[in-house]
N, C-alpha and C positions, 0 to 999 in steps of 0.2 A: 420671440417677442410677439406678444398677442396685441390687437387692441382696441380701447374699450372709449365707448364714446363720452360726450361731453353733456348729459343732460339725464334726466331720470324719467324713465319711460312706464306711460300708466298701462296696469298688465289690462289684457284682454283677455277675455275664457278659454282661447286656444295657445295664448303666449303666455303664461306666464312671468312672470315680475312685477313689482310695485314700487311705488315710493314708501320709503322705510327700509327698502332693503334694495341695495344702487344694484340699477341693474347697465350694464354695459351692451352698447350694440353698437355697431357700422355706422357711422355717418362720415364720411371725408366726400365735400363735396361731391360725394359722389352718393350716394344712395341712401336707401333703405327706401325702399318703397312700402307701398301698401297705405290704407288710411283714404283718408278725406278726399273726396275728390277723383283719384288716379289720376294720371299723366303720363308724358313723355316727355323725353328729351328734348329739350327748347333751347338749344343753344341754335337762335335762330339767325340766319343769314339776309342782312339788312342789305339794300340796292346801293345806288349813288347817292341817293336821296336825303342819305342819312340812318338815323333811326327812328323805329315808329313813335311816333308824335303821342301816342297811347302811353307809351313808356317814359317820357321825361315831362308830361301836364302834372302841374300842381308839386313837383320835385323842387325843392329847396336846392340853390347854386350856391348861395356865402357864406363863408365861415371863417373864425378869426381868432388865431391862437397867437400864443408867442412861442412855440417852438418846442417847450418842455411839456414832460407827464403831465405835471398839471396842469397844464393850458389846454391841453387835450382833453384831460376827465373832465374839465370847467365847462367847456363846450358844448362835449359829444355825451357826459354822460348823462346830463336830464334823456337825453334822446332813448335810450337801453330802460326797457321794463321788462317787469318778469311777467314771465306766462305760468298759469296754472290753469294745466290741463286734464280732467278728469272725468270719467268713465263709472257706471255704479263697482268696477273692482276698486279705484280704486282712485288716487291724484296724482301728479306729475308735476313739477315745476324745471322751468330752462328759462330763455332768453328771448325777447325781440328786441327790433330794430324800429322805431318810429320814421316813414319816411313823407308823409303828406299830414296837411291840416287837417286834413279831412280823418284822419282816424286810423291810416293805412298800417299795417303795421310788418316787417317781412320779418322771416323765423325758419326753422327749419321743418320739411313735412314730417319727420319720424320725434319732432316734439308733438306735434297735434293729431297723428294719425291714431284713428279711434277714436278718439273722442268726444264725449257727447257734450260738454260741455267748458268753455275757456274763457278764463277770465284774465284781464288786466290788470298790472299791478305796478301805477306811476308813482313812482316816491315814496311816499309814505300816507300817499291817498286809498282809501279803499278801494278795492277791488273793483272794474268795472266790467260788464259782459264782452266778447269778442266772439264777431263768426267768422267762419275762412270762405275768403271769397273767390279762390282757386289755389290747386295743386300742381307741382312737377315732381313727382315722387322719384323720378332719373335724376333731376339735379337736388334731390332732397330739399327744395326750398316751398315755402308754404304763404300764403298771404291771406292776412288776418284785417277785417277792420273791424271799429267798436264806433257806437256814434257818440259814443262819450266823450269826444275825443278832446276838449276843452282842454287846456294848460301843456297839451304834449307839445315839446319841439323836437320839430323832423330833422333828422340828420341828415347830413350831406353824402351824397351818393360819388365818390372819386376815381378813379382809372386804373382801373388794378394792371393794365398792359406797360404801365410805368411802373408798375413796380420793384427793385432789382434787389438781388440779396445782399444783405448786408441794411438792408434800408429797415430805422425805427419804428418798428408800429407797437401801440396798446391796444389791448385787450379788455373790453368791457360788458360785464355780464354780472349774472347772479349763481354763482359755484355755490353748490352744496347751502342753496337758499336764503345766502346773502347780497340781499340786491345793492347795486353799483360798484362791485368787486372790479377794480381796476389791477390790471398789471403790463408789464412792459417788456419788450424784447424785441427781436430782427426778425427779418425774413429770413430763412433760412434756406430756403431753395423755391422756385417756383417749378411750375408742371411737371407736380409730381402723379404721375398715373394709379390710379388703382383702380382695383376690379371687383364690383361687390354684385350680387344677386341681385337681379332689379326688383323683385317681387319682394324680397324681403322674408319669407315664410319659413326661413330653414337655424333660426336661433337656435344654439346650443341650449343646454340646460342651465351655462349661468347666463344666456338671457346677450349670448354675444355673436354678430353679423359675421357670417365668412365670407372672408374677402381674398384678396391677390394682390401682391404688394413686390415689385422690382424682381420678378420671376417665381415667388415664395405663397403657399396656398397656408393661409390663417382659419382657424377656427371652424373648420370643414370645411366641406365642398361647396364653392359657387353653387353649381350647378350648369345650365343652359343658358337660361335668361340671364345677361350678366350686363352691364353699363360701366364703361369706364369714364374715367373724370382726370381731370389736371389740376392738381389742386395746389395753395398757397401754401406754405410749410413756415412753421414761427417757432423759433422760443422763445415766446409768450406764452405763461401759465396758464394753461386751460384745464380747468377742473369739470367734475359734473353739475350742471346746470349753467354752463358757458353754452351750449348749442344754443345755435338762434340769435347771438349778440352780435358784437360790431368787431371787429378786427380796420383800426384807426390808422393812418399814416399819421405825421406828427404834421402834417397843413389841418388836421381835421376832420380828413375826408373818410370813409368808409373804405376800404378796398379790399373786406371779405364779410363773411360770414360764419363765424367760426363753426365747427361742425364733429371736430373729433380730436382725439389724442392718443399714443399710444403707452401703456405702461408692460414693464416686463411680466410676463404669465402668474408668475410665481411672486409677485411684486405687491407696495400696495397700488390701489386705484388712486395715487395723488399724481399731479404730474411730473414728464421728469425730461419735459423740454420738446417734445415734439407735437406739435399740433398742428392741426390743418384747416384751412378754411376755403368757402366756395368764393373763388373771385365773384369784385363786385361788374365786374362787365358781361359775364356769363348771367346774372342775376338780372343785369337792366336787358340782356337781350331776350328775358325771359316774361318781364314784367309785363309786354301790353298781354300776354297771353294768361298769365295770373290775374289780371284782373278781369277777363273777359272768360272765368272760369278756370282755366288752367286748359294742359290736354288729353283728352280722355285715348 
């Protein structure tokens, strides 16, 4: 079992792939480096204190569903815009996550990395500019803001350490370029390990991350530089151009960010019930540090 990630990656002149022809790579939580910024690994260790105050200013707390899918996509899903991200090879479209009024926007690094240019894309409003204002390229997460940011509502940022298997979450993104693509499913296991190259540079030829997955070497060789993550595990349909969206509990809350899927090698690229995304409490311990550039 091979597998292939959740978004369509703009090729660059040493990688190729494009949009038009889906190209799959690593993302669970856990990596693909390389791209905007650089970074490390920000799962950062907060004192007594709390958390840094950097990390929860201007973050939206209420949200009010009745309980069902649709109370959930009613809520959470003005929040989910599509990104399109593109390079003179080529374009890219995946997911963000609107999380401030101010414009902020979180996503995943291996959606934006390379990119010379990215735009937003709320509703059914035109396009507006977006630049990334830090990286963690170890926990694949990327932060965008636009100052356009007018009619966006921020979604709710939830507790992914509550989250148990078994428990309802949807899934809200733009698969294969249809923005507010909702769907529904459980957790299906929490900290799940894997293991992917932190650099990022060693894509096969169809354009896929080799990783390490419950003792089993995927898609080649790591290599050296390797990052392991704990990632949220759903069946919740995750197609390409889900990276970068919301993985919802059913209060409304955010508690991932969805990041990958696997389908069988020999299979097609639709999903077929495993996906994964990066907890949203890994994300807020990483946030004062994405906005203060990421880490290099």
């Amino acid at each position: 079992m091979s597998e292939r990630s959740v978004f369509r990656r703009p090729r660059r002149p040493e990688r190729p792939r494009m949009r038009r022809r889906t190209v799959w790579v690593l993302a669970v939580l856990v990596v693909v480096a390389g791209g905007a910024g650089g970074g490390a690994a920000v799962l950062v260790q907060r004192g007594p204190q709390g958390p840094d105050p950097r990390a929860t200013a201007g973050l939206r707390t209420d949200v009010t569903t009745d309980g069902t899918v649709a109370g959930v996509a009613s809520a959470v899903g003005p929040s989910v815009v599509e990104i399109q991200a593109s390079n003179p090879e080529g374009e890219a479209t995946a997911s963000g996550v609107v999380i401030s009024e101010n414009g902020e926007i979180l996503t995943n690094n291996h959606v934006i990395a390379g990119a010379t240019r990215i735009l937003v894309v709320v509703g059914k409003r035109d396009p507006v500019t977006a630049e990334v204002v830090g990286t963690d390229p170890d926990l694949d997460m990327a932060l965008l803001r636009t100052e356009r940011a007018k009619g966006m509502r921020p979604a709710v940022l939830g507790d992914s350490d509550r989250i148990a298997v078994g428990d309802e979450v949807v899934a809200i993104g733009s698969p294969e370029g249809l923005p507010g693509t909702v769907t529904s499913g459980i957790i299906s296991a929490v900290q799940r390990d894997v293991t992917v190259e932190r650099d990022g540079d060693s894509r096969n030829p169809e354009g896929k991350w080799p990783f390490e997955f419950q003792g089993g070497e995927f898609n080649g060789d790591v290599g050296s530089s390797t990052t392991t993550y704990q990632a949220l595990q759903t069946d919740a349909a995750l197609n390409p151009g889900n990276s970068g969206g919301a993985l919802v509990n059913m209060e409304g809350r955010v508690v991932g960010i969805n990041s990958a899927m696997y389908t069988p090698s020999s299979g097609d690229p639709g999903s077929v019930g495993l996906g994964f995304a990066v907890p949203v409490n890994a994300v807020k311990a990483a946030l004062a540090e994405l906005r203060g550039g990421g880490r290099g």
